[in-house]
C-alpha positions in Angstrom: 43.6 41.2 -118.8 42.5 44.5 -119.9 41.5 46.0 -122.7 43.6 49.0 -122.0 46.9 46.4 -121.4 45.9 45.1 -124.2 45.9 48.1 -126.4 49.1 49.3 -124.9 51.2 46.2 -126.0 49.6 46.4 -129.7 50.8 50.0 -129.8 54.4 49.6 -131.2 56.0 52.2 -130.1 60.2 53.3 -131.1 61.1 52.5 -127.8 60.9 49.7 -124.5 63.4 51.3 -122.3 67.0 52.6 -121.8 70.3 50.8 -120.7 72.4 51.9 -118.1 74.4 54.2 -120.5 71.0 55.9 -121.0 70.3 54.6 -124.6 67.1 53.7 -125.8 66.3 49.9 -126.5 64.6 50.0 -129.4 61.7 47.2 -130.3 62.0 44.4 -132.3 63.8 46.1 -135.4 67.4 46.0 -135.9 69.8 49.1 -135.3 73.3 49.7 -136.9 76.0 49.1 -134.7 79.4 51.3 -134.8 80.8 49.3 -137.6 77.4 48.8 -139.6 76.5 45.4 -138.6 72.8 44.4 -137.4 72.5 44.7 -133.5 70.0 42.4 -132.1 67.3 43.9 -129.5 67.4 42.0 -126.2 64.5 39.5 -125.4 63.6 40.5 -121.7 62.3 43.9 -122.2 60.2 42.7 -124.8 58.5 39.8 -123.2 57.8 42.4 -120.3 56.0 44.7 -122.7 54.0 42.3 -125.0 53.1 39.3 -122.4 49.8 40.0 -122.6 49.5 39.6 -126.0 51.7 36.4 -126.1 49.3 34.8 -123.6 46.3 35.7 -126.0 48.0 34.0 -128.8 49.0 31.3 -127.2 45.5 30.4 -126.1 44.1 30.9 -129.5 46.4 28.2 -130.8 45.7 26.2 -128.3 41.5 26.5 -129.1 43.1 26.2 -133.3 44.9 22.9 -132.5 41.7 21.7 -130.4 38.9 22.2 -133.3 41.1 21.1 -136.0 42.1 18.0 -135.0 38.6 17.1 -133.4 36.7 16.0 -136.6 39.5 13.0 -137.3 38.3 10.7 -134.2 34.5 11.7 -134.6 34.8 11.1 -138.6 33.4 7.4 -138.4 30.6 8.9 -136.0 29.5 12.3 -138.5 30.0 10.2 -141.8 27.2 7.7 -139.6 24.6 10.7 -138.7 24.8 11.5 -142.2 24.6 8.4 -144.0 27.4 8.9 -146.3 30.9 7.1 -146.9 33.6 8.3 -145.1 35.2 8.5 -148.3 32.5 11.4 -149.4 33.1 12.9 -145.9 36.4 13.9 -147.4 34.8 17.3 -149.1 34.5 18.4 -146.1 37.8 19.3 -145.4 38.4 20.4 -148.8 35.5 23.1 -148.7 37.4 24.4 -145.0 40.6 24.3 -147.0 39.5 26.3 -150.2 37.8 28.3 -147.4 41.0 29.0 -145.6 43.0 30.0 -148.3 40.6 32.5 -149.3 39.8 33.9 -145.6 44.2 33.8 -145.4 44.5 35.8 -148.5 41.9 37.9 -147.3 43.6 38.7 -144.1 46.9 39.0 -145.4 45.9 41.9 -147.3 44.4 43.4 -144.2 46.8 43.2 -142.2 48.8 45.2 -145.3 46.2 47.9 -145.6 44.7 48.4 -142.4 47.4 49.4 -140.1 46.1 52.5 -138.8 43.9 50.7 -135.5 45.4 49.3 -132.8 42.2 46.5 -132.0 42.6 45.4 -135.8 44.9 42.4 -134.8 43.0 42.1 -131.5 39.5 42.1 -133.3 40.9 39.5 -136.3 42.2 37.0 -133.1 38.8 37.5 -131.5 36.3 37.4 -135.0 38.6 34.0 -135.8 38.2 32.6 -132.2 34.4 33.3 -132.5 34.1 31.5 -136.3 35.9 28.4 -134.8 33.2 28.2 -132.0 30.0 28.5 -134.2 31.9 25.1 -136.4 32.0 23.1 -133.4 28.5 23.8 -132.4 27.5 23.6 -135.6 28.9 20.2 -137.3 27.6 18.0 -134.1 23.9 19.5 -135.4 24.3 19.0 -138.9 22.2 15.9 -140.4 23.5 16.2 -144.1 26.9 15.9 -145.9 26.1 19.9 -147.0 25.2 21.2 -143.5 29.1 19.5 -142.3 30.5 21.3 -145.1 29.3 24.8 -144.0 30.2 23.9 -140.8 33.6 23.1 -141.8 34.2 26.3 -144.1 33.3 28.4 -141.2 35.9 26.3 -138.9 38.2 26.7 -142.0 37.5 30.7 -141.9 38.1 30.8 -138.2 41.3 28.7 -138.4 42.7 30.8 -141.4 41.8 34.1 -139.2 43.9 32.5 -136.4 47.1 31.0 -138.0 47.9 34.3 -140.4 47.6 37.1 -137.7 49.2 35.2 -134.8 52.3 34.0 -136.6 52.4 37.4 -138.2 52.4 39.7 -134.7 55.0 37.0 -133.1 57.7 37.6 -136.0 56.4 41.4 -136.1 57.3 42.1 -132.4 60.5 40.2 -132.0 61.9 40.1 -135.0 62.6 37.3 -137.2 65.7 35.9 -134.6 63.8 36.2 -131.5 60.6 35.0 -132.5 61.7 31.4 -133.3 61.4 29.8 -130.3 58.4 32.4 -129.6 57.1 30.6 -133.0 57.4 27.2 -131.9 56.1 27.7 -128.7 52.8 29.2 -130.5 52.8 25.9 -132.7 53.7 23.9 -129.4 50.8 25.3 -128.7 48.6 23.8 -131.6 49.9 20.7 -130.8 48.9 20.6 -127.0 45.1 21.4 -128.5 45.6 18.3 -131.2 47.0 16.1 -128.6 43.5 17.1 -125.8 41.2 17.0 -128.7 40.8 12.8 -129.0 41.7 12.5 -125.0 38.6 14.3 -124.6 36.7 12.9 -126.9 37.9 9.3 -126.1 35.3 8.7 -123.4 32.1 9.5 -125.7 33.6 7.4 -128.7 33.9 4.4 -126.2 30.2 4.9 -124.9 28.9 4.3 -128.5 30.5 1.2 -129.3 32.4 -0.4 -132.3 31.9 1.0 -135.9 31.3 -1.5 -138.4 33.5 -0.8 -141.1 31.2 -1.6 -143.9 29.0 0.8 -142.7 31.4 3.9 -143.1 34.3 2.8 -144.9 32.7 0.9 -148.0 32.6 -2.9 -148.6 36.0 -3.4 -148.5 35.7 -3.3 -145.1 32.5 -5.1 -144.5 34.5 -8.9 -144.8 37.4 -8.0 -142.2 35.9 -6.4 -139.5 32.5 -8.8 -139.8 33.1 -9.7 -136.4 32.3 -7.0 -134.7 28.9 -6.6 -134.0 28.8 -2.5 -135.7 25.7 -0.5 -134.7 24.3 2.7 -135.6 23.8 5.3 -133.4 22.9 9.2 -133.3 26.2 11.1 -132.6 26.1 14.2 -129.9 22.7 14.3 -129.9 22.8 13.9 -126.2 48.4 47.1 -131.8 48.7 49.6 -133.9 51.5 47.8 -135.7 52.8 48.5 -139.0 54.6 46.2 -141.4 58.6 47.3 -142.5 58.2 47.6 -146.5 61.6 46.0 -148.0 60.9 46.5 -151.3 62.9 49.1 -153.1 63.1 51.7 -156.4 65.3 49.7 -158.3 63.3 46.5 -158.3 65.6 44.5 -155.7 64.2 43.4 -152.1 66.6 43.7 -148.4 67.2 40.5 -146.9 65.8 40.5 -143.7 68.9 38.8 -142.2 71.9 39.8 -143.6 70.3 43.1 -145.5 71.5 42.0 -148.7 69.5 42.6 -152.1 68.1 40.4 -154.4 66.3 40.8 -156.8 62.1 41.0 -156.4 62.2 38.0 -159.1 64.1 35.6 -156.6 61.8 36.7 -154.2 59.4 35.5 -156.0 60.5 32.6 -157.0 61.4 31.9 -152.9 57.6 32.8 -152.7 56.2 30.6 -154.6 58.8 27.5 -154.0 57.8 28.3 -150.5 54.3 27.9 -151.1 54.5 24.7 -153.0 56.5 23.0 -150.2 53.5 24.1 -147.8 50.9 22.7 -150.2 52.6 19.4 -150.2 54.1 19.4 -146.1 50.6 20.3 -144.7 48.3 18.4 -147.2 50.5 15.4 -145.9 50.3 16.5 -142.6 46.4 17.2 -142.9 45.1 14.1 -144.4 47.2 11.8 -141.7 45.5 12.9 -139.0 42.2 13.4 -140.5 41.8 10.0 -140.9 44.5 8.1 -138.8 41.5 7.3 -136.3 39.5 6.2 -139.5 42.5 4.0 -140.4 42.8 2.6 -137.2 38.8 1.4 -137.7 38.6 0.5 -141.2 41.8 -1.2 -142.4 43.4 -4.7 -141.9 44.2 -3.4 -138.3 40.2 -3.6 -136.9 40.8 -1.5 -133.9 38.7 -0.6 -131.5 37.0 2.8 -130.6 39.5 2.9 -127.5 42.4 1.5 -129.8 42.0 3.5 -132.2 42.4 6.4 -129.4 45.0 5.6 -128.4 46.7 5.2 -132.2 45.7 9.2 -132.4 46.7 10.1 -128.9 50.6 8.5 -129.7 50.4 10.9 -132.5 50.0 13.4 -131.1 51.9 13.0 -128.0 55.3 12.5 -130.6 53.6 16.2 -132.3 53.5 17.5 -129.0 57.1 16.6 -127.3 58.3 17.3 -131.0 56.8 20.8 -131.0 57.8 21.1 -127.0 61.5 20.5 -128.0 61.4 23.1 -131.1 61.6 25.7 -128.3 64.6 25.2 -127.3 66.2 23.3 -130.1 65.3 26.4 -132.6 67.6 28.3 -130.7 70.5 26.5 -131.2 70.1 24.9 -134.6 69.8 27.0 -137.8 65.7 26.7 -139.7 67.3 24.6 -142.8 69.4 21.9 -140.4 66.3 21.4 -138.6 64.1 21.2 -142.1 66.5 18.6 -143.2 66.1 16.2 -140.5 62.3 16.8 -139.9 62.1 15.6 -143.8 64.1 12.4 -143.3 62.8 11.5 -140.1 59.1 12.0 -141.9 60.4 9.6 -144.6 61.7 7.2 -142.8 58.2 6.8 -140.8 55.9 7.0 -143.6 58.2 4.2 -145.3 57.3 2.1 -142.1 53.7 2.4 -142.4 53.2 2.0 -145.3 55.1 -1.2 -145.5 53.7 -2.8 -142.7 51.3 -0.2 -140.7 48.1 -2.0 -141.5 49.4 -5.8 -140.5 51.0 -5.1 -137.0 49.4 -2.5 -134.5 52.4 -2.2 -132.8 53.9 -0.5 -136.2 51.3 1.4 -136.8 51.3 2.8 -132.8 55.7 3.3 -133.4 54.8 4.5 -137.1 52.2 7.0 -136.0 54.2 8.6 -132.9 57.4 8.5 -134.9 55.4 10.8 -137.9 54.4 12.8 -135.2 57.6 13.7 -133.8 59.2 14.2 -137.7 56.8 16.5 -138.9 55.6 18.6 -135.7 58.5 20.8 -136.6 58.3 21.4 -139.8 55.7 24.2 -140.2 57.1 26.8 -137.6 61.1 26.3 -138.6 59.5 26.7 -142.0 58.2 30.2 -141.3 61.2 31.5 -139.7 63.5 30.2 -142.4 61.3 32.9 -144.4 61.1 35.3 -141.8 65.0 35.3 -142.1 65.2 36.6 -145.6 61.9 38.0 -146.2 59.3 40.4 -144.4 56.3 38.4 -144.0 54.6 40.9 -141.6 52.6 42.6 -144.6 51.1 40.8 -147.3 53.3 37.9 -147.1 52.1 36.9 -144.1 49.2 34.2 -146.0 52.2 32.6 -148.0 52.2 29.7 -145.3 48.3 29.6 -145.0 47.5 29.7 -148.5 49.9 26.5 -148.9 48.6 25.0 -146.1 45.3 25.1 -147.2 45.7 24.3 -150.8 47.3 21.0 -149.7 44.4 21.0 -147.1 42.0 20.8 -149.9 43.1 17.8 -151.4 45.1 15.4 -149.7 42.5 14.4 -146.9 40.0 14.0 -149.9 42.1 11.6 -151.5 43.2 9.7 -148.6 39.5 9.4 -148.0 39.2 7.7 -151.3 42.1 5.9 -150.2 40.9 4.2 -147.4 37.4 3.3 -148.9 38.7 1.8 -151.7 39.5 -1.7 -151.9 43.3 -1.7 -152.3 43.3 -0.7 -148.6 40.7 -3.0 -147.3 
């Protein structure tokens, strides 16, 4: 793919093409029909012009969903190299989180402000592709609870990077209609890397044998697990596009759906309602499968290194089909439908495992695959529910990332706690 393709599909120009009546088709914004209502641009002549840039997207997600779902298998192995708790392990993902939200905030403004380059979106996808690989060479090499950290702020950087400009061209491009099941395809995407992550790392974990969970998850641990015969060992050492202002003079904001005002204080208020929801959706999301391999290990269960796999892999194989369906299903079923059973489906799960997910494996497999097809869902339908009635292709682009990364911060901390703490044991 080249550069000059590249640059081309970034450029957003007024028009793709003309019918056969010899009209233009104009890009991803909306035109007036005869009798003033919104006429939607067609799909086809859009995915000709920006394919390139879909493709690039689409593998960056995939690299995103890849490197942040790789540290919950390896956890048991890191928090061994460097002689802490697993419990401590759990700032970690708080300093990536705080770090993401900052780096998100960061790029939303960019992306606001710097609108005059083509290569800017090209160069954030490429600068957060490039953070994500110095993590993962990094964390393997750290020996100290401080060197993970730094390697998981620059991870958290990268990932921030990522998530806010990709979401942001897709809804930019095609609109905030056509870009749903463009949207869920990107977090389809995510998924697909989450799901490879522990297949690939599967075969390693199995090569260094069981983890005692005494060692790593606290003495709670140390009586149920006693039979296994725990070792330590060293781990891995071996466009120019520019965002549509909606705000206007008279302090209301355009719907981006139905064009309607309101006013900028229920904007607001959607704002930061929306935020909220995305602190406590992806800090839930986050700290399950951080440590659902940790879990797996350290509670009542006992599993093995190659059961406890396997509990991630079902997880992510009910994110993946969940975010595979989204595709299609977004199309035919309106954001807040789809939100409403995502939730109930999400409560229904985490009801049975918390019940009775560390006394029966086979729960905590149907509990863990059934979580993962309930809340894959949730964070792209989220977004375009926005997208509909907001423009997020400015500044509002972080809202999702900065909840995401709040939540980020502290759930996975506290379900480290959670997990080393007696009650759980």
């Amino acid at each position: 793919m080249s550069s000059h393709c590249l640059q081309r599909c970034c450029k957003k120009e007024n028009t793709v093409g003309v019918d056969s009546s010899g009209n233009h088709i104009e890009n991803s914004e909306e035109k007036d029909g005869s009798d003033g209502s919104k006429v939607q641009p067609e799909l086809r002549p859009l995915l000709a012009r920006y394919w390139p840039l879909l493709v690039l997207s689409w593998c960056m997600e995939l690299s995103l969903g890849a490197a942040i779902s790789m540290p919950g298998p390896t956890l048991p192995y890191l928090a061994l190299k460097v002689s802490e708790p697993i419990e401590r392990l759990g700032f970690m993902f708080t300093g990536s989180s705080l770090t993401s939200c900052l780096a998100a905030w960061l790029t939303g403004l960019a992306l606001a402000r710097l609108t005059d380059s083509s290569r800017v979106k090209l160069i954030g996808l490429l600068l957060g592709n490039g953070l994500l690989v110095a993590a993962l060479i990094a964390t393997p090499s750290a020996d100290s609870l401080a060197g993970l950290i730094a390697a998981q702020c620059t991870m958290g950087a990268g990932v921030a990077v990522i998530s806010t400009v990709d979401n942001m061209l897709v809804i930019y491009l095609f609109g905030p209609i056509l870009s749903r099941s463009l949207s869920h395809f990107l977090h389809f995407c995510v998924g697909l890397g989450g799901f490879l992550a522990p297949l690939l790392a599967r075969p390693f974990l199995i090569s260094m044998g069981d983890v005692d969970g005494g060692d790593v998850c606290g003495g709670s641990s140390s009586g149920i697990c006693s039979s296994r015969n725990g070792t330590r060992f060293q781990v891995f050492d071996e466009m120019e596009i520019a965002p549509q202002p909606t705000d206007t003079d008279d302090g209301t904001t355009e719907t981006i759906s139905t064009g309607a005002k309101i006013s900028n204080r229920r904007k607001w208020t959607i704002v930061t309602l929306f935020v909220l929801f995305y602190v406590l959706h992806a800090g839930q999301e986050s700290g399950f499968w951080s440590y659902l391999y940790s879990f797996g290990v350290c509670s009542r269960l006992c599993l093995s290194p190659d059961q406890a796999s396997l509990l991630s892999t079902i997880f992510f194989v009910g994110y993946l089909v969940s975010r595979g369906s989204g595709v299609l299903v977004s199309r035919l079923v309106q954001p807040s439908v789809l939100l409403i059973a995502q939730l109930t489906g999400c409560l229904f799960a985490t009801s049975l495992l918390a019940s009775w997910g560390d006394a029966q494996a086979a729960v905590a497999y149907t509990g863990a695959g059934l979580y993962g097809l309930c809340i894959a869902m949730v964070f792209p339908t989220g977004i375009t529910w926005l997208a509909e009635r907001l423009d997020v292709t400015g500044a509002l682009s972080s809202t999702w990332s900065v909840g995401t990364y709040i939540g980020a911060s502290t759930y996975p901390l506290a379900t480290g706690y959670l997990i080393g703490a007696d009650s759980v044991g």
